[in-house]
mmCIF file as gemmi writes it, N, C-alpha and C atoms, coordinates in Angstrom:
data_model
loop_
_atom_site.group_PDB
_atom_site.id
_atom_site.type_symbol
_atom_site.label_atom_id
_atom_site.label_alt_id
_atom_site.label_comp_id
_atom_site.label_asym_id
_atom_site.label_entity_id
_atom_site.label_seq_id
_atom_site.pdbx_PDB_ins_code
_atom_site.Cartn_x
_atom_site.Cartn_y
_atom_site.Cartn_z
_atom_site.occupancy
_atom_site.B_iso_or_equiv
_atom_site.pdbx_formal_charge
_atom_site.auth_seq_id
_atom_site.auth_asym_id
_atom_site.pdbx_PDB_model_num
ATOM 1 N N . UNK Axp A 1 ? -25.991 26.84 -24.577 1 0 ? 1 A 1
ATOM 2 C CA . UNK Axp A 1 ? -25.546 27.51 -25.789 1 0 ? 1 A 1
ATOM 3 C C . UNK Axp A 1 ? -24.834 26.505 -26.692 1 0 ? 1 A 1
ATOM 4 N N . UNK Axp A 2 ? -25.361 26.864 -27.939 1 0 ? 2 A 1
ATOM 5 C CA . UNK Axp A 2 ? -24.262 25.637 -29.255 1 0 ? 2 A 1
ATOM 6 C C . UNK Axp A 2 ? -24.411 26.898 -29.891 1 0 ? 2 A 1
ATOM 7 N N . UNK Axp A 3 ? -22.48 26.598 -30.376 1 0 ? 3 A 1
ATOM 8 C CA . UNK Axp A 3 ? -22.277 27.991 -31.666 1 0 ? 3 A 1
ATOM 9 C C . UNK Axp A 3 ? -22.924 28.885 -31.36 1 0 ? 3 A 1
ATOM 10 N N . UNK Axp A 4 ? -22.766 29.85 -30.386 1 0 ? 4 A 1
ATOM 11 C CA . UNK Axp A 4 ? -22.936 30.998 -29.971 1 0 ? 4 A 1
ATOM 12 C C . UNK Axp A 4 ? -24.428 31.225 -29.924 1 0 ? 4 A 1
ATOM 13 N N . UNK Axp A 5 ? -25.688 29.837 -29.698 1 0 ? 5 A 1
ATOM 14 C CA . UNK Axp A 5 ? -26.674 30.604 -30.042 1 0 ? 5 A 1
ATOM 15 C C . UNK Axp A 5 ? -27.84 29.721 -28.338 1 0 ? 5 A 1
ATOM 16 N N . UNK Axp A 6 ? -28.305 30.043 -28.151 1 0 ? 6 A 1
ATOM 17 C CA . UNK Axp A 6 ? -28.745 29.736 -26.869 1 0 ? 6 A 1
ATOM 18 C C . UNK Axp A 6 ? -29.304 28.372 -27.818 1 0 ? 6 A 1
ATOM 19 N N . UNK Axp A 7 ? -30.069 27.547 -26.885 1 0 ? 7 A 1
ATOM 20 C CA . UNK Axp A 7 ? -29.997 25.947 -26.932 1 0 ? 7 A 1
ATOM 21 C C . UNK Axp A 7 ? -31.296 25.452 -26.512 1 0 ? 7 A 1
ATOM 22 N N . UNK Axp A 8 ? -31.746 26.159 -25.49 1 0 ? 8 A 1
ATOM 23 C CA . UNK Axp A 8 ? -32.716 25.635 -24.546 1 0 ? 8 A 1
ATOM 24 C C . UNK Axp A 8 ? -32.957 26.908 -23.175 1 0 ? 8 A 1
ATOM 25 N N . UNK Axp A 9 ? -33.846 26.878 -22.328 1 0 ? 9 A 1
ATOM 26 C CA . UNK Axp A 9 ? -33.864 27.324 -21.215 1 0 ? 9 A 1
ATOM 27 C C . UNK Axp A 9 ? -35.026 26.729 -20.324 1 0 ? 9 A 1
ATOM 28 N N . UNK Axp A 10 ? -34.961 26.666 -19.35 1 0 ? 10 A 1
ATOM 29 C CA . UNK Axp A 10 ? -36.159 26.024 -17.862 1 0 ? 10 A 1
ATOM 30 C C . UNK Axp A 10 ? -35.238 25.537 -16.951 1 0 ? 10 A 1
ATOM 31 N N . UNK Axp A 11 ? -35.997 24.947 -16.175 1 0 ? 11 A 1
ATOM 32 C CA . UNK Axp A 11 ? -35.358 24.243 -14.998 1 0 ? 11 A 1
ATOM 33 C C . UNK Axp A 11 ? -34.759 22.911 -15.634 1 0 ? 11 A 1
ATOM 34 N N . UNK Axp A 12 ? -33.43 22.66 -14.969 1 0 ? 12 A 1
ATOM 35 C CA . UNK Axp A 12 ? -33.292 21.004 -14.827 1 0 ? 12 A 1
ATOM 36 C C . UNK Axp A 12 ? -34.135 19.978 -15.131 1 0 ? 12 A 1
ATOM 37 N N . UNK Axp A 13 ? -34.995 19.969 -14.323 1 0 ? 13 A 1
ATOM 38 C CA . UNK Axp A 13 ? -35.762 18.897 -14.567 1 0 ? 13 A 1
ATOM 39 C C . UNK Axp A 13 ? -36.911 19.06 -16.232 1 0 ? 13 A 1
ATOM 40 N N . UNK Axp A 14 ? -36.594 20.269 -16.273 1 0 ? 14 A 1
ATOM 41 C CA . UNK Axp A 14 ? -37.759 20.697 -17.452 1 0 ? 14 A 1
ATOM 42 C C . UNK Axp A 14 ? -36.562 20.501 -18.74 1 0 ? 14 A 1
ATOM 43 N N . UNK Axp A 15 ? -35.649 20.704 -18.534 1 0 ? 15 A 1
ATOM 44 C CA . UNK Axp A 15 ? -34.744 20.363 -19.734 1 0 ? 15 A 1
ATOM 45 C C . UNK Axp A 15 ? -34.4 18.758 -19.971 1 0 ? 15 A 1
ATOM 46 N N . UNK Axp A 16 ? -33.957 18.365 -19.213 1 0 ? 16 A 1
ATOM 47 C CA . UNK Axp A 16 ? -34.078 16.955 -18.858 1 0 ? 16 A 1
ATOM 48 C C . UNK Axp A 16 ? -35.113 16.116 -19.199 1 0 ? 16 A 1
ATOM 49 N N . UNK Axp A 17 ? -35.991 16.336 -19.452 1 0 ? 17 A 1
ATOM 50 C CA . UNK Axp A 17 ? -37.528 15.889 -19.939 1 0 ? 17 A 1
ATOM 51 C C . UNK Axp A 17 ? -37.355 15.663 -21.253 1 0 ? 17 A 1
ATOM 52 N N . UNK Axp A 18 ? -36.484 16.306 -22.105 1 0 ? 18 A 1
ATOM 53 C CA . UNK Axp A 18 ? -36.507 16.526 -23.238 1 0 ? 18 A 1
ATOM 54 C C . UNK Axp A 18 ? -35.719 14.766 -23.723 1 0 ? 18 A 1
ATOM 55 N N . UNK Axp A 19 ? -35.323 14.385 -23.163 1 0 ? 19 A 1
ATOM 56 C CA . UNK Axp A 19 ? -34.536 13.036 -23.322 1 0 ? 19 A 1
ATOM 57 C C . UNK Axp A 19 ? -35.131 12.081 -22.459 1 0 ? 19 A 1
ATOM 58 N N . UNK Axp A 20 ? -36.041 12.246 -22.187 1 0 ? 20 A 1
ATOM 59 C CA . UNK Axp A 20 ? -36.638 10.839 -21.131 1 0 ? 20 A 1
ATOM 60 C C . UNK Axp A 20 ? -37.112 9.716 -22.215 1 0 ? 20 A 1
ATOM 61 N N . UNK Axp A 21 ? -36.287 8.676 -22.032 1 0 ? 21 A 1
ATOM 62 C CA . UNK Axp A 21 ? -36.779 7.482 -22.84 1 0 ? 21 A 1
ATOM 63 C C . UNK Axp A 21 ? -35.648 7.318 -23.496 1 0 ? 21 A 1
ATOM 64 N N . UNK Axp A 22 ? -34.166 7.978 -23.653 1 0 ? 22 A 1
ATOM 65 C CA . UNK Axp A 22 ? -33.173 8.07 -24.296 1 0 ? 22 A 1
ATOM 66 C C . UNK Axp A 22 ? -32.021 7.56 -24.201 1 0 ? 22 A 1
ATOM 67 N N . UNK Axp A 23 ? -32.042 7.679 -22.726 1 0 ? 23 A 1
ATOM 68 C CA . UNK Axp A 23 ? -31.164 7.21 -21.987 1 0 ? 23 A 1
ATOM 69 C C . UNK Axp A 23 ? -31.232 5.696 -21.032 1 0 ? 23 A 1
ATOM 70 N N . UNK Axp A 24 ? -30.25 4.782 -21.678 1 0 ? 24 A 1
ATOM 71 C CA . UNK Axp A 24 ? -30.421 3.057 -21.48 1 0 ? 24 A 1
ATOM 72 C C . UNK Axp A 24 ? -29.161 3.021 -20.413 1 0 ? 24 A 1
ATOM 73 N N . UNK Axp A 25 ? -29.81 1.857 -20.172 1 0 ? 25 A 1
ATOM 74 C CA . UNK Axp A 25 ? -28.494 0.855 -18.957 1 0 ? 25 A 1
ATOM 75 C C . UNK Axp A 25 ? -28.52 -0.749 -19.594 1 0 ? 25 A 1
ATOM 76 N N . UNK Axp A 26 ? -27.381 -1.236 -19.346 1 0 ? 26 A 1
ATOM 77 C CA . UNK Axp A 26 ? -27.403 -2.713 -19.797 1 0 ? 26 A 1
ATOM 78 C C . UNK Axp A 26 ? -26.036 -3.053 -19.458 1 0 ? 26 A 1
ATOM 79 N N . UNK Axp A 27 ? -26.263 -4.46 -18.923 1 0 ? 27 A 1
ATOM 80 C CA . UNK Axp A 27 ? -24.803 -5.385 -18.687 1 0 ? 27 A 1
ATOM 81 C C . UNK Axp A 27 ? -24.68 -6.255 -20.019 1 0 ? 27 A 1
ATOM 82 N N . UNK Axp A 28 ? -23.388 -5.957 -20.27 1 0 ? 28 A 1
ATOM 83 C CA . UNK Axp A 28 ? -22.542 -6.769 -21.292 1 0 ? 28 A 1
ATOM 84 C C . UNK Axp A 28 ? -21.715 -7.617 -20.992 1 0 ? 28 A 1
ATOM 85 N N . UNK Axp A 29 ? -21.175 -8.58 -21.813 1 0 ? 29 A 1
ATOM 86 C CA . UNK Axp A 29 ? -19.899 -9.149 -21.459 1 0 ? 29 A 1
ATOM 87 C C . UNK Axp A 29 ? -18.722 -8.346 -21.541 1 0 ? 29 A 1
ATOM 88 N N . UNK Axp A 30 ? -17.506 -8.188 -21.071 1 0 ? 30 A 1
ATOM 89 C CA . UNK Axp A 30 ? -16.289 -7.287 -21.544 1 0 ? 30 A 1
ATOM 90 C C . UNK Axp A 30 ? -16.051 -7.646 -22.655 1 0 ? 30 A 1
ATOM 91 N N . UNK Axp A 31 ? -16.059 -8.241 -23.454 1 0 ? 31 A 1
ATOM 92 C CA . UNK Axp A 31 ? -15.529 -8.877 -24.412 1 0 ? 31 A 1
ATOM 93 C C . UNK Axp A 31 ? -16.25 -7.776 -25.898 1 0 ? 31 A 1
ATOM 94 N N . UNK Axp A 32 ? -17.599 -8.15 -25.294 1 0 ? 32 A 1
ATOM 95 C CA . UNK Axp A 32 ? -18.543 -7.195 -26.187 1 0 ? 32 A 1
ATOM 96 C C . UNK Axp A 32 ? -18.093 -5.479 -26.197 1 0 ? 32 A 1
ATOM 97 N N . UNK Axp A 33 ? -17.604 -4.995 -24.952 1 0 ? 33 A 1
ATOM 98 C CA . UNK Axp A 33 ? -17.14 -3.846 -25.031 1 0 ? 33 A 1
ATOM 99 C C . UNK Axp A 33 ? -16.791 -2.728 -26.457 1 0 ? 33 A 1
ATOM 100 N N . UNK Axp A 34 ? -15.969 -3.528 -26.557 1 0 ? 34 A 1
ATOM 101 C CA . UNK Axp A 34 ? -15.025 -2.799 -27.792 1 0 ? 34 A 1
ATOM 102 C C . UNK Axp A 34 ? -16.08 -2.46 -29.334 1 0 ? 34 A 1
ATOM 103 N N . UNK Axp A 35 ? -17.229 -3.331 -29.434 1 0 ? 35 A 1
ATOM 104 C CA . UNK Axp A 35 ? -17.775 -3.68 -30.496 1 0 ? 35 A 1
ATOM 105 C C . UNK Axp A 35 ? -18.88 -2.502 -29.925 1 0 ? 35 A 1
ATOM 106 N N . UNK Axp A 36 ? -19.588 -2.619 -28.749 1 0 ? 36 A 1
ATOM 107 C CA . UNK Axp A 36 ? -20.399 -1.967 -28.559 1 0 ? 36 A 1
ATOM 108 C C . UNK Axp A 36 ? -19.848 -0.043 -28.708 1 0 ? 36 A 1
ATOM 109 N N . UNK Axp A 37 ? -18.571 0.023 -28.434 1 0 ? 37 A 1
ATOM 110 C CA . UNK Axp A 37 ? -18.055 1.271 -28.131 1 0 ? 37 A 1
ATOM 111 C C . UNK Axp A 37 ? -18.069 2.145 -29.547 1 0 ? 37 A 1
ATOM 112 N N . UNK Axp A 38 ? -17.8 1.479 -30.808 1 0 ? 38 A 1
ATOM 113 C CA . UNK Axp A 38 ? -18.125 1.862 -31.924 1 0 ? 38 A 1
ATOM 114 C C . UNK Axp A 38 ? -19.225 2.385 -32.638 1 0 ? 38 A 1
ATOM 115 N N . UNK Axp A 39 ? -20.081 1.525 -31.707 1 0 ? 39 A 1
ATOM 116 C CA . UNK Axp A 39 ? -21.172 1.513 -32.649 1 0 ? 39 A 1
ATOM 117 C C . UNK Axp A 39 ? -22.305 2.511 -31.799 1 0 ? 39 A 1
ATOM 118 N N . UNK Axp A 40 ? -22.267 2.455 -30.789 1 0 ? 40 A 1
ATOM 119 C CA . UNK Axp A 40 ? -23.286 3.451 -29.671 1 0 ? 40 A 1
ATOM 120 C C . UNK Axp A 40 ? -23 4.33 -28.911 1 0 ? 40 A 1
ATOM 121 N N . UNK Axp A 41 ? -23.394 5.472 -28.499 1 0 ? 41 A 1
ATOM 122 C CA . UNK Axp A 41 ? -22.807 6.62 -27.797 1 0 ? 41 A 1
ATOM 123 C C . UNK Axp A 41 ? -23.344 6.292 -26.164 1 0 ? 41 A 1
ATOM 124 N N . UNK Axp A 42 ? -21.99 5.407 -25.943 1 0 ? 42 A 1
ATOM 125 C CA . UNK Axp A 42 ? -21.795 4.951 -24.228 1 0 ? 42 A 1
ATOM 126 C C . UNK Axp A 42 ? -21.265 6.487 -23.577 1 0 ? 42 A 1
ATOM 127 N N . UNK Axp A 43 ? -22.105 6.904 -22.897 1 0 ? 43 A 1
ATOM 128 C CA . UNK Axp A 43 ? -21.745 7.88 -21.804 1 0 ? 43 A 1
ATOM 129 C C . UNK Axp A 43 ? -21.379 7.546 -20.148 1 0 ? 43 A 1
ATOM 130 N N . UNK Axp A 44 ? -20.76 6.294 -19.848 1 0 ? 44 A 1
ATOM 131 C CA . UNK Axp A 44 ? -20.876 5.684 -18.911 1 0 ? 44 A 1
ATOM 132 C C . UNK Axp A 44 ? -20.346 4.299 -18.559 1 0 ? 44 A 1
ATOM 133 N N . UNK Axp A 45 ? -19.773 3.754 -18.297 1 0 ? 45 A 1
ATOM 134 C CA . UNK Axp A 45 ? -19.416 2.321 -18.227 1 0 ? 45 A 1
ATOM 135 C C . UNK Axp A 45 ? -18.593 1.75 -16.928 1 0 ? 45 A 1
ATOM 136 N N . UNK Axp A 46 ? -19.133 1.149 -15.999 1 0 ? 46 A 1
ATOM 137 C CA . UNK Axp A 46 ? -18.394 0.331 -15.156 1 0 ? 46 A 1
ATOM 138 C C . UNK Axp A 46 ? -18.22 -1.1 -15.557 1 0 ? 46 A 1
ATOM 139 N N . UNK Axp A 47 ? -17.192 -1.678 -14.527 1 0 ? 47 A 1
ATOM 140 C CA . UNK Axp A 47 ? -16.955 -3.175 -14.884 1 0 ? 47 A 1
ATOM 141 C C . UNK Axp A 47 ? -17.794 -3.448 -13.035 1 0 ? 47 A 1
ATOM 142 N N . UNK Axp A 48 ? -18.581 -4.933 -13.772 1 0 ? 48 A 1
ATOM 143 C CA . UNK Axp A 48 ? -19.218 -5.536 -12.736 1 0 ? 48 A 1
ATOM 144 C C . UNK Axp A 48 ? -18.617 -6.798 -12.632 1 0 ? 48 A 1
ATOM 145 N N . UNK Axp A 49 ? -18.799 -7.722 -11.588 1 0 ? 49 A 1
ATOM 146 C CA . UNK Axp A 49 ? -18.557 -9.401 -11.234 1 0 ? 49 A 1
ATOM 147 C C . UNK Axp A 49 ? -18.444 -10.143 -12.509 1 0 ? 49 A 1
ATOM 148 N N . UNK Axp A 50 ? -17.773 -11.06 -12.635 1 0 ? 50 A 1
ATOM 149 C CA . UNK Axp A 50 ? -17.904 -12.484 -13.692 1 0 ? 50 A 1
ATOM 150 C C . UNK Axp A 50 ? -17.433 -11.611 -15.046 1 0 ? 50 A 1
ATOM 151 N N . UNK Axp A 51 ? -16.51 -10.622 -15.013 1 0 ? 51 A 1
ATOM 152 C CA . UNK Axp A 51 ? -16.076 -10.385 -16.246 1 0 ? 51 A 1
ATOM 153 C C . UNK Axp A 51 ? -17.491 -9.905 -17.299 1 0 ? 51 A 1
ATOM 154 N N . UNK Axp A 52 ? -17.806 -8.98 -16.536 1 0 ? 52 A 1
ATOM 155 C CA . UNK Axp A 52 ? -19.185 -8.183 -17.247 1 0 ? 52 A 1
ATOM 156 C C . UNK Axp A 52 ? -19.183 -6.462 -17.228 1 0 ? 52 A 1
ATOM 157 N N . UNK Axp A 53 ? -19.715 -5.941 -18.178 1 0 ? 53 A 1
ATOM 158 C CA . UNK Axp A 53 ? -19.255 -4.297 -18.017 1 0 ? 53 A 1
ATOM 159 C C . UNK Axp A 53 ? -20.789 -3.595 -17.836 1 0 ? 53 A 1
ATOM 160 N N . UNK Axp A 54 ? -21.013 -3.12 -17.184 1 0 ? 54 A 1
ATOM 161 C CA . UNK Axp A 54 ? -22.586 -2.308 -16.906 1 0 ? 54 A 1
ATOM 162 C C . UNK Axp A 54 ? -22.097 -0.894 -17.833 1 0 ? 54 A 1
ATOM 163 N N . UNK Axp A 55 ? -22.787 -0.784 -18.663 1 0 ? 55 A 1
ATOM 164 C CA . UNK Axp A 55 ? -23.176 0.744 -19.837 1 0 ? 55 A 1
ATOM 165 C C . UNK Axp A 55 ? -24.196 1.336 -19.913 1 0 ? 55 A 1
ATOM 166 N N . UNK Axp A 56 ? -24.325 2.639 -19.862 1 0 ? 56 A 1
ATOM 167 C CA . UNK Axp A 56 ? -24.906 3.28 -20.106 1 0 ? 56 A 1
ATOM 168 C C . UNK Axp A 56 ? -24.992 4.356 -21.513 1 0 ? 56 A 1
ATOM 169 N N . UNK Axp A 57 ? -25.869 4.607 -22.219 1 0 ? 57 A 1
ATOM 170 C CA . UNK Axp A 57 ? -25.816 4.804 -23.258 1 0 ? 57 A 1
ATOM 171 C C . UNK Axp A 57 ? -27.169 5.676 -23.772 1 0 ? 57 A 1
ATOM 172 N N . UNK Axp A 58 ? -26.858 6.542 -25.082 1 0 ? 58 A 1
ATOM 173 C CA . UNK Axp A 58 ? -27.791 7.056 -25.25 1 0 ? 58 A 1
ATOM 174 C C . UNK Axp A 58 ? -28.182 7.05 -26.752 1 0 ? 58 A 1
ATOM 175 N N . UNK Axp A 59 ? -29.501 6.672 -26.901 1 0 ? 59 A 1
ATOM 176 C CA . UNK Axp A 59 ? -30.249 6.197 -28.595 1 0 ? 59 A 1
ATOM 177 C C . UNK Axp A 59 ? -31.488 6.455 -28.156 1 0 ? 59 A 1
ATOM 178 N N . UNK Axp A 60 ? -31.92 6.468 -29.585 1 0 ? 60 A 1
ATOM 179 C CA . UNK Axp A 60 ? -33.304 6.805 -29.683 1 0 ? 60 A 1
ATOM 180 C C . UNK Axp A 60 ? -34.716 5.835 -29.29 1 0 ? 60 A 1
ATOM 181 N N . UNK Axp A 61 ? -33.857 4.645 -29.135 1 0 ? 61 A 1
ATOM 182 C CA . UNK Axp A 61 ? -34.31 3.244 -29.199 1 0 ? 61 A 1
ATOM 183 C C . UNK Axp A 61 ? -33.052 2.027 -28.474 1 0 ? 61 A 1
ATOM 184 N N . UNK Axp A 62 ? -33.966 1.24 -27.439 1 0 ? 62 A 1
ATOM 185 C CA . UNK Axp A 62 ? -32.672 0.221 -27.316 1 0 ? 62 A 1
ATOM 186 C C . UNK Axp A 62 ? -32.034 -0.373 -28.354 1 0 ? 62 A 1
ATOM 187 N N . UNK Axp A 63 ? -30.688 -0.833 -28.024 1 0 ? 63 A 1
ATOM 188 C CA . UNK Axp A 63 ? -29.819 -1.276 -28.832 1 0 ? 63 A 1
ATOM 189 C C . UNK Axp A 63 ? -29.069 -2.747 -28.431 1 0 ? 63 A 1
ATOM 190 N N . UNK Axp A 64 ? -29.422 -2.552 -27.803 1 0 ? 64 A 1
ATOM 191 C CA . UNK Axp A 64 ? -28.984 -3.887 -27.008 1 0 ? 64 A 1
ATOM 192 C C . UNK Axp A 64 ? -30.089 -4.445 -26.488 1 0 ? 64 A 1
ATOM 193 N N . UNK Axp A 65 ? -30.638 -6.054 -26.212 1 0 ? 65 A 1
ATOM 194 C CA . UNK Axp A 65 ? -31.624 -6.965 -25.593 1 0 ? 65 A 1
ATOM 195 C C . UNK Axp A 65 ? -31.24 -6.619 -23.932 1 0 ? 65 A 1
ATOM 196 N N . UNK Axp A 66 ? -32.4 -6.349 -23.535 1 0 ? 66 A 1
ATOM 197 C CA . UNK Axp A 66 ? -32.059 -6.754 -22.073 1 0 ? 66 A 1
ATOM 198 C C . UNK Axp A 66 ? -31.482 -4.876 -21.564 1 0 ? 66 A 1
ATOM 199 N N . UNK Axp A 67 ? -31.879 -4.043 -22.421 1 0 ? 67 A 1
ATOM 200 C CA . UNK Axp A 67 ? -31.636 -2.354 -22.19 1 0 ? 67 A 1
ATOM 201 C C . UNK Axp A 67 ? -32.444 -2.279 -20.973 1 0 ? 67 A 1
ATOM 202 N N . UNK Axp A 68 ? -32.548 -1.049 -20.533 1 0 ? 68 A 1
ATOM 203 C CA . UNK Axp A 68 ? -33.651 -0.387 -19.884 1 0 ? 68 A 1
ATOM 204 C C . UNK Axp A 68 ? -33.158 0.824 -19.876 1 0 ? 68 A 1
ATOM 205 N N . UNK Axp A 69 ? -34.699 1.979 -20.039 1 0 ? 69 A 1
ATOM 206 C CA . UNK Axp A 69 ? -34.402 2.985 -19.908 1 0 ? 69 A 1
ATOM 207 C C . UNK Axp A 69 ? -34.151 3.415 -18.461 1 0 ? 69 A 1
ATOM 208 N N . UNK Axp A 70 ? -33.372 4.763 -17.995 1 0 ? 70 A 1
ATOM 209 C CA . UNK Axp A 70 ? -33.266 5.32 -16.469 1 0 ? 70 A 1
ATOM 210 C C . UNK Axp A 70 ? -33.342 6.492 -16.677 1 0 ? 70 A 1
ATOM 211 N N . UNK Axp A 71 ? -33.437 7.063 -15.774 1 0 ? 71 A 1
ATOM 212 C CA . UNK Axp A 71 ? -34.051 8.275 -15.556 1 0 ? 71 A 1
ATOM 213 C C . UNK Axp A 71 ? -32.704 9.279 -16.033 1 0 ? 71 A 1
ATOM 214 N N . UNK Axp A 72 ? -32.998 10.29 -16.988 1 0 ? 72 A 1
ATOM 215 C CA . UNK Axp A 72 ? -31.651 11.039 -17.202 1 0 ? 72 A 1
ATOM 216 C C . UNK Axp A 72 ? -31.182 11.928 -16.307 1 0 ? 72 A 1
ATOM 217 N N . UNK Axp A 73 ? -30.088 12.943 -16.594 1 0 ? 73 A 1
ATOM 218 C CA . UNK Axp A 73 ? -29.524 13.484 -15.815 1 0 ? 73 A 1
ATOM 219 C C . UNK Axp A 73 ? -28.91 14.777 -16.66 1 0 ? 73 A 1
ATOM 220 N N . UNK Axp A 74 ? -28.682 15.735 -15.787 1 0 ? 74 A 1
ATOM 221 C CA . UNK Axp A 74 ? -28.414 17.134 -16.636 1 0 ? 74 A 1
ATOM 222 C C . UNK Axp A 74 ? -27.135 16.595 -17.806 1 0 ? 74 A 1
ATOM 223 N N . UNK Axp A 75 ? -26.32 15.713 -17.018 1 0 ? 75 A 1
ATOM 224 C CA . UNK Axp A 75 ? -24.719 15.233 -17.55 1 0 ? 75 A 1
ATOM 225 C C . UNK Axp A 75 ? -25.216 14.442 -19.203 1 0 ? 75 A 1
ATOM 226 N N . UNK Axp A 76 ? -26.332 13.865 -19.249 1 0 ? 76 A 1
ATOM 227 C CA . UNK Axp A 76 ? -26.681 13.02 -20.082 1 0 ? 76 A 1
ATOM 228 C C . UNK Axp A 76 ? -27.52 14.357 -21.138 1 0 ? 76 A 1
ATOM 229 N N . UNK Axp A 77 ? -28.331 15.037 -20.795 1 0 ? 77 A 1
ATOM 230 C CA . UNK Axp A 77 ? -28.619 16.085 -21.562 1 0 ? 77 A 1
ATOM 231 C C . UNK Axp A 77 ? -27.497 16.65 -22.344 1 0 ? 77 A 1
ATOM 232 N N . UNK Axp A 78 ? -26.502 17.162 -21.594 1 0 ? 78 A 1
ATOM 233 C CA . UNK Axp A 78 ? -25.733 17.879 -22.251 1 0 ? 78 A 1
ATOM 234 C C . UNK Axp A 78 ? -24.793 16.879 -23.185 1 0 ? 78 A 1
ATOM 235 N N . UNK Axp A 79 ? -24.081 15.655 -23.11 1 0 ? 79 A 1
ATOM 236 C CA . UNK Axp A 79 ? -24.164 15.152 -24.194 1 0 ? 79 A 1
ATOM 237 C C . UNK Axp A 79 ? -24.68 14.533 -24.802 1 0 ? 79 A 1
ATOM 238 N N . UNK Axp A 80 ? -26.017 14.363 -24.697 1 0 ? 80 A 1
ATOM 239 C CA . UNK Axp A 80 ? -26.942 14.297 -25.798 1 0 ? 80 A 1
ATOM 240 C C . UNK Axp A 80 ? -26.979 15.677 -27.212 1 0 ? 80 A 1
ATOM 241 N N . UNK Axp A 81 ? -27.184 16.899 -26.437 1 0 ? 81 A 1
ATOM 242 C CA . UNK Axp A 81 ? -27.169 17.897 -27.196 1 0 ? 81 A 1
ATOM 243 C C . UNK Axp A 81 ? -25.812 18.335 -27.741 1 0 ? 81 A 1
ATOM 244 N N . UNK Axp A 82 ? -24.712 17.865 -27.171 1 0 ? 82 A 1
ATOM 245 C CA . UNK Axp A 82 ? -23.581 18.297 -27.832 1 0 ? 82 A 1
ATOM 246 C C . UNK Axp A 82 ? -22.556 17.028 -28.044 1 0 ? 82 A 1
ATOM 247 N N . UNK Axp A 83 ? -22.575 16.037 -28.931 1 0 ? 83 A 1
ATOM 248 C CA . UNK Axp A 83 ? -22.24 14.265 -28.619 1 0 ? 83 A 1
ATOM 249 C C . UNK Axp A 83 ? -20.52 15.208 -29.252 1 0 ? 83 A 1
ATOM 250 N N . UNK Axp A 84 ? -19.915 13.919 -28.989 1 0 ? 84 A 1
ATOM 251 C CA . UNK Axp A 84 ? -18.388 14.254 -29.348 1 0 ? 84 A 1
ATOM 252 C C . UNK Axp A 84 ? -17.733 14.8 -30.481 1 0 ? 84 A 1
ATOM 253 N N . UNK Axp A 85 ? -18.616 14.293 -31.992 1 0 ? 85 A 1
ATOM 254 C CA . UNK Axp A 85 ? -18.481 15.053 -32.423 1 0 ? 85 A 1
ATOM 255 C C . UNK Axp A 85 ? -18.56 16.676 -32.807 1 0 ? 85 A 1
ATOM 256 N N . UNK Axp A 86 ? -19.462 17.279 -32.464 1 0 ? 86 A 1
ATOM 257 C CA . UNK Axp A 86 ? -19.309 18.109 -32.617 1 0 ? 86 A 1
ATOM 258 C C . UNK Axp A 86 ? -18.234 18.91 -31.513 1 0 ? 86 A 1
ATOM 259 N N . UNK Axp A 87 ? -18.121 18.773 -30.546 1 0 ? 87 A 1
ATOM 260 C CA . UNK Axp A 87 ? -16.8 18.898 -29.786 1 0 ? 87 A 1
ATOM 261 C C . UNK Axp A 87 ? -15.704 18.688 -30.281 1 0 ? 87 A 1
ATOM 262 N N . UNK Axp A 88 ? -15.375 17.629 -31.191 1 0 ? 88 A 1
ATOM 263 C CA . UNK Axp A 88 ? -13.948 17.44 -31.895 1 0 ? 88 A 1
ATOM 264 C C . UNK Axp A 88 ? -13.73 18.329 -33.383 1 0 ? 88 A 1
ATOM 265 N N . UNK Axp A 89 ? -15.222 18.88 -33.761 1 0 ? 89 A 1
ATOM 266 C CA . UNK Axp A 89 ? -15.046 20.107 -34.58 1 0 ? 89 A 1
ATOM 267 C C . UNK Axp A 89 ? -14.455 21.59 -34.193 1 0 ? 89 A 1
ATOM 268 N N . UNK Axp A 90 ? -15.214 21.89 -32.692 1 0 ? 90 A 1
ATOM 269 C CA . UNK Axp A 90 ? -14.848 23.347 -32.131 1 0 ? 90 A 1
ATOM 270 C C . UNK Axp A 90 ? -13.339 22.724 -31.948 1 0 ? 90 A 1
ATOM 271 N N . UNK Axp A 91 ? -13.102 22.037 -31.694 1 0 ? 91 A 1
ATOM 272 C CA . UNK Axp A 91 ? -11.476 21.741 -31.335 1 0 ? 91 A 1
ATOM 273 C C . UNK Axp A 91 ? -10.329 22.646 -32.384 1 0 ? 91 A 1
ATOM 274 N N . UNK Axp A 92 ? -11.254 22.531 -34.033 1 0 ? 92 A 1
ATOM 275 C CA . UNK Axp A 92 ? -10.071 22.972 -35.169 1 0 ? 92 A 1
ATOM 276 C C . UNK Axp A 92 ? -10.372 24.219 -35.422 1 0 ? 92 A 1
């Protein structure tokens, strides 16, 4: 449901389909972090070895060299369909 109005319906995996190809992985430097955090909707981020951050992220298209797509996940659907902003609207 968004704004009171249904959204979608099927199985998991049938909703999930709807974003296959959307959802990227890529190691950065930390450094890059902050720059990348602005500019792309990271749903995900660990820190790896040698001062490097593994992200995950979601666009229509890679954004970074060296992306790959992975397989999505209900968690990645749902903010795909509902990204932060509009969450920081129902907020007011």
């Amino acid at each position: 449901m968004k704004a009171g109005e249904i959204v979608d319906v099927g199985t998991t995996a049938e909703l999930v389909k709807q974003i296959e190809g959307k959802v990227w992985n890529c190691t950065i430097p930390a450094s890059k972090l902050p720059e990348c955090e602005m500019r792309l909707h990271i749903i995900n981020q660990r820190g790896e070895d040698h001062n490097q951050v593994s992200i995950r992220y979601l666009s229509e298209h890679s954004e970074i060299d060296g992306s790959v797509t992975t397989e999505p996940r209900l968690e990645d659907l749902y903010l795909w369909l509902f990204p932060q902003t509009d969450l920081e609207k129902e907020d007011r």
